[in-house]
C-alpha positions as CSV (number, residue, x, y, z in Angstrom):
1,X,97.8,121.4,92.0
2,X,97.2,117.7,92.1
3,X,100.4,115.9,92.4
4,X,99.4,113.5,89.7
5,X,99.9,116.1,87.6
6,X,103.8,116.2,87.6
7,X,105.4,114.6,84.7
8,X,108.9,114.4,83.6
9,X,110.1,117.4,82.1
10,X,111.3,117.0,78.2
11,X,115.4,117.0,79.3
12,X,114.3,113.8,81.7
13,X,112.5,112.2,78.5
14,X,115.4,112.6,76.6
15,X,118.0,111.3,79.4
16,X,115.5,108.1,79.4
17,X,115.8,107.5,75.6
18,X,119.2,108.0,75.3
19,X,119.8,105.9,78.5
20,X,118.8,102.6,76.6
21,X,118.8,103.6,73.2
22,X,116.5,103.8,70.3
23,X,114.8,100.6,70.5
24,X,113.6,101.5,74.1
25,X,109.6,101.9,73.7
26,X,109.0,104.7,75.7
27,X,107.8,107.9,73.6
28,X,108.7,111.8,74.2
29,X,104.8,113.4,75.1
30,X,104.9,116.6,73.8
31,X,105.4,114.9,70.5
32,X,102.5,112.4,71.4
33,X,100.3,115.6,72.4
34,X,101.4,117.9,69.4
35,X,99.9,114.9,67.1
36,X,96.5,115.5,69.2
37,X,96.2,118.9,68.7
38,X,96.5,119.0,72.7
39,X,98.9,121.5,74.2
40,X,102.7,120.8,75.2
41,X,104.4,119.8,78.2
42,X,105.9,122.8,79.1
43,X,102.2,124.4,78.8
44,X,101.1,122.1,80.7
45,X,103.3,121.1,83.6
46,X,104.3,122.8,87.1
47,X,106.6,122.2,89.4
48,X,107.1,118.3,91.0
49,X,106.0,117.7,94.5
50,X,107.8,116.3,97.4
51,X,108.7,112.7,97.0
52,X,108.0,112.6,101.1
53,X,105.5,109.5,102.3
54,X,103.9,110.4,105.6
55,X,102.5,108.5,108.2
56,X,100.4,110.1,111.0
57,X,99.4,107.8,113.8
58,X,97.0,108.5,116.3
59,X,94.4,106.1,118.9
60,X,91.6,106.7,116.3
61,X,93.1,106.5,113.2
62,X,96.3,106.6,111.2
63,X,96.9,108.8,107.7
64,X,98.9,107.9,104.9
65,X,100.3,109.9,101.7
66,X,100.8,107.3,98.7
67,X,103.7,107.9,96.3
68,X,100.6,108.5,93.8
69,X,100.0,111.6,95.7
70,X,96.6,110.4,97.4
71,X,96.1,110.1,101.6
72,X,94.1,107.4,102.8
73,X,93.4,106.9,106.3
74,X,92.3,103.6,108.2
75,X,90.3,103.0,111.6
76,X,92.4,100.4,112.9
77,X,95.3,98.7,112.1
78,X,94.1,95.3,112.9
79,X,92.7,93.0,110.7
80,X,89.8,90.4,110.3
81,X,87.6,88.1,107.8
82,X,84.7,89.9,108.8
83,X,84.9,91.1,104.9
84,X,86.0,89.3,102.3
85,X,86.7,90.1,98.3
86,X,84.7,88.9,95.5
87,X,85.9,85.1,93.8
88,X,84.8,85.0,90.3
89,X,85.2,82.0,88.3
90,X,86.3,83.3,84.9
91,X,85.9,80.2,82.8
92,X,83.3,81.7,80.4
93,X,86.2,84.2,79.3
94,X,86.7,81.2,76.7
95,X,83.6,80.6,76.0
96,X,82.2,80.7,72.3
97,X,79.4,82.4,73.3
98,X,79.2,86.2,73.4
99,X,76.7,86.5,76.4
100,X,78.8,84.3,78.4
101,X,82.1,86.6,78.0
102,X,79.7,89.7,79.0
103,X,78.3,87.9,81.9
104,X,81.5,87.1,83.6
105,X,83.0,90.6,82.3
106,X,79.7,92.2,84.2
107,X,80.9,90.1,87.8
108,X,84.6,91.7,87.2
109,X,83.0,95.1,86.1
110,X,81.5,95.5,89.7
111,X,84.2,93.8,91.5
112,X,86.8,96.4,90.0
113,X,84.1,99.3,90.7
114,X,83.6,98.4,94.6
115,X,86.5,97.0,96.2
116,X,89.4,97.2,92.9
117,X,90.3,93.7,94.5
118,X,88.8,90.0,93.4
119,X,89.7,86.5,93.1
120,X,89.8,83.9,90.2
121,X,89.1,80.5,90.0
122,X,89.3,78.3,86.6
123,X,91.6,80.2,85.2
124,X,93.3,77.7,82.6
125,X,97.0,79.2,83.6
126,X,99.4,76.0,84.1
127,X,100.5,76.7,87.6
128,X,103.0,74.2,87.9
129,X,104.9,77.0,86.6
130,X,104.4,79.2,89.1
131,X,105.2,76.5,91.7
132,X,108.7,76.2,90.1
133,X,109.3,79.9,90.2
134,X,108.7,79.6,94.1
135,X,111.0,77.1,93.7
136,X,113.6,79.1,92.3
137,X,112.8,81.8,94.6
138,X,114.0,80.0,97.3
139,X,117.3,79.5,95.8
140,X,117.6,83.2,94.7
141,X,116.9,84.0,98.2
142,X,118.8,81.9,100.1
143,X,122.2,83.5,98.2
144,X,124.7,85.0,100.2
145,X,123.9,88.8,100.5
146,X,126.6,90.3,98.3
147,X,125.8,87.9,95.4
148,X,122.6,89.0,95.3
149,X,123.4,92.8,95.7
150,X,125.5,91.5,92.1
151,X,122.2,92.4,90.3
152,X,120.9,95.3,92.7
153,X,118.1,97.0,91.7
154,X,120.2,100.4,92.6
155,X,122.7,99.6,89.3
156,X,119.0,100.7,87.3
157,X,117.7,104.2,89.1
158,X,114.7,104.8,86.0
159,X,114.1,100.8,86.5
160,X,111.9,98.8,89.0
161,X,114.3,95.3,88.2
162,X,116.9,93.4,90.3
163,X,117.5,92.9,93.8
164,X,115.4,95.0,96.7
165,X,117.0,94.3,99.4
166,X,116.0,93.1,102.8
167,X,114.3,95.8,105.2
168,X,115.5,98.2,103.0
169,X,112.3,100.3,102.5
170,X,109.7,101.7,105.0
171,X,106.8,104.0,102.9
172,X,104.8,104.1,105.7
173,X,107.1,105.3,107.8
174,X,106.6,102.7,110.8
175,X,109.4,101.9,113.4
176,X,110.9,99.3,111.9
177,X,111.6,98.8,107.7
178,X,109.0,96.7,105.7
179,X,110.5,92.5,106.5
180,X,110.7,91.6,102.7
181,X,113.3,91.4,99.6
182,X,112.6,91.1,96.5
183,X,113.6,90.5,92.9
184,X,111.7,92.2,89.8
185,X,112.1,91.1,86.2
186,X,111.1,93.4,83.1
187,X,109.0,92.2,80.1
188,X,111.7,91.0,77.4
189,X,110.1,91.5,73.6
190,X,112.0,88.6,72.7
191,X,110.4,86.0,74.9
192,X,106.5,87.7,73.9
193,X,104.5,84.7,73.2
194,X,102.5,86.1,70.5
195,X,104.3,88.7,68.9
196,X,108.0,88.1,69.5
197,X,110.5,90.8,69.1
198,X,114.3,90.2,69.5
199,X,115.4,93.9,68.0
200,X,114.4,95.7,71.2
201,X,116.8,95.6,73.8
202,X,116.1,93.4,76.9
203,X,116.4,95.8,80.3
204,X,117.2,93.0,83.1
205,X,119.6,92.5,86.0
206,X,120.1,88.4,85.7
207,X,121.9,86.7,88.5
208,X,124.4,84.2,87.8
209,X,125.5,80.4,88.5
210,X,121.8,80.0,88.9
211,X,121.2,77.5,85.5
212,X,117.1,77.2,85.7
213,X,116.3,80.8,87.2
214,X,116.0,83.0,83.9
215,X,114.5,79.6,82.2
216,X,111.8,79.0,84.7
217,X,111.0,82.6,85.8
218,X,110.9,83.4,81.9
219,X,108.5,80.8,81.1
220,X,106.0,81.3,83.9
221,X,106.2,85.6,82.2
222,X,105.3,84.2,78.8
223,X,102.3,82.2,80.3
224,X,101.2,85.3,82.2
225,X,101.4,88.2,79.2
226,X,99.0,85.4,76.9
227,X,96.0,85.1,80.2
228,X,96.6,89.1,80.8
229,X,95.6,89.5,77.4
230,X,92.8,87.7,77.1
231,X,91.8,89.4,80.3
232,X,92.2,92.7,79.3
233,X,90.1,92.1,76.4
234,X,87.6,90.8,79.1
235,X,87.9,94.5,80.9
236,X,87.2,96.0,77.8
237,X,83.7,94.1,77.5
238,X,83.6,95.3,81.7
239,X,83.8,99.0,80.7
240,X,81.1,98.2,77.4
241,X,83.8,98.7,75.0
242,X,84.4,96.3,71.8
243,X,86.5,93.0,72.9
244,X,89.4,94.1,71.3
245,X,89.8,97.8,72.4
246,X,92.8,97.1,74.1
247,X,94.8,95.3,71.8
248,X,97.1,97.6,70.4
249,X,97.3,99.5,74.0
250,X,99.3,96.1,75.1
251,X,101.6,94.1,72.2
252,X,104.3,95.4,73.9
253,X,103.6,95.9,76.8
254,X,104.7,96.1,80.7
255,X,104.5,93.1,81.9
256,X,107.1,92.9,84.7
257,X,106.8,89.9,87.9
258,X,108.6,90.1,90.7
259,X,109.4,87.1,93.5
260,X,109.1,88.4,96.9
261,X,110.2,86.5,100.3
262,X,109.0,87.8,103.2
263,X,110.6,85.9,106.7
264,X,108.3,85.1,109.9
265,X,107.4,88.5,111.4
266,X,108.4,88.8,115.3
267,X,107.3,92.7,115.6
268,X,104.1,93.8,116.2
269,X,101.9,94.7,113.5
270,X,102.3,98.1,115.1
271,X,105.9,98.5,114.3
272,X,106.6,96.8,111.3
273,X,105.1,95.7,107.9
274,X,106.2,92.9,105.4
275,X,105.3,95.3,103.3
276,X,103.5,98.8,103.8
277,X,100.6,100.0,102.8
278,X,100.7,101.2,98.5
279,X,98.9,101.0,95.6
280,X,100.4,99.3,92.0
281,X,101.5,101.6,89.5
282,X,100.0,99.8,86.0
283,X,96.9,98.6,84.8
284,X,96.6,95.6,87.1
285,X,98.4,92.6,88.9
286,X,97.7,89.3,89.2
287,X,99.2,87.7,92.2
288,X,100.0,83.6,93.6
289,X,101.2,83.3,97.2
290,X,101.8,80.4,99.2
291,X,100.2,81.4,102.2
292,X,98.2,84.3,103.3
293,X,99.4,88.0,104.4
294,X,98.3,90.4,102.2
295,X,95.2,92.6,103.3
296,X,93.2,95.1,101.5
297,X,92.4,98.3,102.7
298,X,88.3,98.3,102.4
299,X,85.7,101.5,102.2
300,X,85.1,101.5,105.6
301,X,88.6,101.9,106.5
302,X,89.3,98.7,107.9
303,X,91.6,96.1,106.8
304,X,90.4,92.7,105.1
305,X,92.3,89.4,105.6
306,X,92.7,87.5,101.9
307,X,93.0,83.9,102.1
308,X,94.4,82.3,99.8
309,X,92.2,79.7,97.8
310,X,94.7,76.6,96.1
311,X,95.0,77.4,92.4
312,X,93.6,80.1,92.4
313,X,94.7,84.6,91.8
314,X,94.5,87.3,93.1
315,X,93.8,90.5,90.7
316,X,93.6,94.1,91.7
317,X,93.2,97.5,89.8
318,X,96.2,99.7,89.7
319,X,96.6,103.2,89.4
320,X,97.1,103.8,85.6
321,X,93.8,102.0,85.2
322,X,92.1,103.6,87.6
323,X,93.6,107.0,86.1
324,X,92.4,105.8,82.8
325,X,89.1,104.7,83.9
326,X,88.6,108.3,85.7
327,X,88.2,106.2,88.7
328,X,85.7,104.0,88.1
329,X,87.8,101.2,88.9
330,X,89.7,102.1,91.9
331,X,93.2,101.1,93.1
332,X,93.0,100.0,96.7
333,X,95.5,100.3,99.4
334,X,97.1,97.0,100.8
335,X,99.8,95.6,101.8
336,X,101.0,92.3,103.5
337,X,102.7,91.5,107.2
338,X,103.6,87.9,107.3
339,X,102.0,86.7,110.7
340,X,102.0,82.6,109.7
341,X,104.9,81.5,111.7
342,X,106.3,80.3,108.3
343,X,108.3,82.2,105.5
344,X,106.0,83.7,102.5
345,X,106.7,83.5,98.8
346,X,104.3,85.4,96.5
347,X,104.6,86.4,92.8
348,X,103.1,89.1,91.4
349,X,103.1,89.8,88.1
350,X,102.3,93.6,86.8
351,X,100.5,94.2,83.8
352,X,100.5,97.6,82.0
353,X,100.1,99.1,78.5
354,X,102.5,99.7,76.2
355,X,104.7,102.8,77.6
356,X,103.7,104.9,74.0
357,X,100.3,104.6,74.8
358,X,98.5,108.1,75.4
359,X,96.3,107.9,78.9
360,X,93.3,109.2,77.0
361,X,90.3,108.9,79.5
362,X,88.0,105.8,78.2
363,X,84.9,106.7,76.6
364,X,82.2,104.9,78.8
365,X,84.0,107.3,82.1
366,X,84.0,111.0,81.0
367,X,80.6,112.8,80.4
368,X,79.7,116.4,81.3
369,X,78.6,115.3,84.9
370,X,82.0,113.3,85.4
371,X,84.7,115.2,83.1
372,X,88.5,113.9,83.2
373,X,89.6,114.0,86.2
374,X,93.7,113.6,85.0
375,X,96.3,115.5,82.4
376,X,97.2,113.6,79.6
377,X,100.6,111.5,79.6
378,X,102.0,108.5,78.0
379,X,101.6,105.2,80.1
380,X,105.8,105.1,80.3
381,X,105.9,109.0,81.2
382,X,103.7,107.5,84.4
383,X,105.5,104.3,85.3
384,X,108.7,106.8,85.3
385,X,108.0,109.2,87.5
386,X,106.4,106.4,89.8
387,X,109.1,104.5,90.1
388,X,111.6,107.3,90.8
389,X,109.3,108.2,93.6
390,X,109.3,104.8,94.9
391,X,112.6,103.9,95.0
392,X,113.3,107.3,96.8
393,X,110.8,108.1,99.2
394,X,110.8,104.3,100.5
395,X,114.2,104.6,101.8
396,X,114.2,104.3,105.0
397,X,114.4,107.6,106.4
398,X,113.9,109.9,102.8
399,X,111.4,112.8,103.7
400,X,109.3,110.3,106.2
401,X,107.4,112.3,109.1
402,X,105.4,109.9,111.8
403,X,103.8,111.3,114.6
């Protein structure tokens, strides 16, 4: 049985509705499937898999079992420049002209197919606002411990928002815990600059005494949902669907950013990560950093330096994208270790589909030489089980093996 296909079971569903009430957008799948003429959950679904990460380490090579369920193994664990990912310059994603839109949708079409990772350049997003959240950052961070374990991400088990503590989490099972902390924010209908919502509840952990944090980090969210729009629209013209195939999949959608502060590293690459080796749960994240750290896990098994290029993103595949995509696009592993000599600030900001949305393979993926290669579940029935998984098995310590 593929561990992907473990869902949660129809009392968990209900324990999540009722948890945040009736405005929470997250919709029961057996429902969803009974509409579809498909069969139920409890037809469907077997027992869930260990939650365990393991990490086996060896001269030649070292092995690693996501929370997704998939190994990966790499050659080495040092990294170079040797390779590089793909910059695109996406400023004919506002063009007028059709061709243009499908020529730049083409370069991110075989970016997303080969590596899952790519930068872009002229992007139009204001990122003086992304300066100021690093900004604010910085004070977040620098807040005495216990005030920032106020708004612990703990206080929220089915929730990926709030304060991740420092060195708190080690997925890959390495000697020393991953050298980060972080803070993650939830989408917030209310503040949707398109379609705003204020009768759905808003699921956040806000600290306080800090006056411009919600403000600032807010306002850099709103910029971010109206570019990942228009760039989903551009991955529907990648897979050769109409431009607006996606629209309904994301008006409310997840759309969550987190601010993550990793210190200097001292240990050895060999002992410690900033932050280990993973892939992203939702459809795909769009990153700012102020200095480089983050590598990419390549074909060959060997691990690809980014640097960062001044104004410009990051963007990489996650898993519910590459599930929906029936791996066409592909997730790649990465992670960062902060080797600089300076502290590292980074924002990503996570972009999924609305959590009612049915993961019904896309069209231009299946055929009867590739059929589906995933069971049917709602996108929120996916981010929930993955982030129950994540936030146990990274403990430090929960089910790890290294040998």
């Amino acid at each position: 049985m593929d561990p992907l296909d473990w869902r949660p079971s129809l009392g968990e569903t209900l324990v999540a509705v009722s948890a945040h009430g009736p405005n929470y957008p997250f919709m029961r799948l057996d429902l969803a499937l009974s509409r579809l003429g498909r069969p139920s959950i409890a037809e469907e679904l077997a027992s869930p898999v260990s939650m365990s990460a393991t990490t086996v380490r060896s001269e030649a090579s070292h092995s690693i079992t996501l929370t997704n369920g998939k190994t990966f193994t790499f050659n080495s664990n040092d990294s170079s420049t040797d390779e590089a990912i793909p910059v695109i310059d996406v400023s004919r994603m506002y063009s007028d002209n059709a061709d243009d839109r499908q020529a730049v949708a083409e370069e991110i079409r075989e970016a997303a197919h080969s590596i899952g990772f790519f930068c872009i350049i002229n992007h139009r997003v204001n990122m003086q606002l992304a300066e100021n959240v690093i900004t604010e950052a910085k004070s977040f961070f620098a807040l005495p411990t216990e005030k920032k374990m106020e708004v612990c991400t703990e206080l929220m088990p089915d929730e990926y928002c709030g304060y991740h503590p420092m060195q708190h989490y080690n997925p890959n099972s390495w000697k020393q815990r991953d050298l980060y902390e972080a803070y993650n924010w939830n989408y917030n209908a209310a503040n949707d600059p398109d379609e705003p919502d204020s009768s759905i509840a808003e699921i956040n952990l806000w600290p306080e005494n800090l006056p411009q944090f919600k403000e600032t980090l807010c306002a850099y969210q709103s910029e971010m949902i109206s570019f990942a729009r228009k760039l989903t629209r551009t991955f529907a013209l990648a897979l050769h669907l109409p431009e607006k195939s996606f629209d309904d999949m994301v008006k409310r959608p997840e759309a969550g950013v987190r601010i993550v502060h990793y210190p200097r590293q001292e240990a050895s690459r060999d002992d410690q990560n900033g932050i280990g080796a993973h892939t992203d749960v939702e459809y795909f994240t769009i990153i700012t950093a102020d200095t480089e750290g983050l590598e990419v896990l390549s074909k060959s098994g060997r691990w690809i330096k980014v640097k960062p290029i001044p104004g410009s993103f990051v963007v990489n595949i996650a898993d519910c994208f590459m599930r929906q995509t029936n791996d066409f696009f592909v997730s790649t592993v990465h992670r960062v270790i902060n080797e600089s000599g300076r502290e590292r600030y980074s924002v990503p900001f996570f972009w999924g589909l609305n959590r009612q949305t049915v993961l019904d393979p896309i069209p231009t993926c299946v055929s009867e030489e590739c059929p589906n290669k995933y069971p049917i579940m709602t996108a929120g029935e996916y981010y929930l089980w993955r982030t129950r998984r994540q936030k146990t098995s990274w403990v430090t310590g929960e089910g790890t093996k290294q040998s």
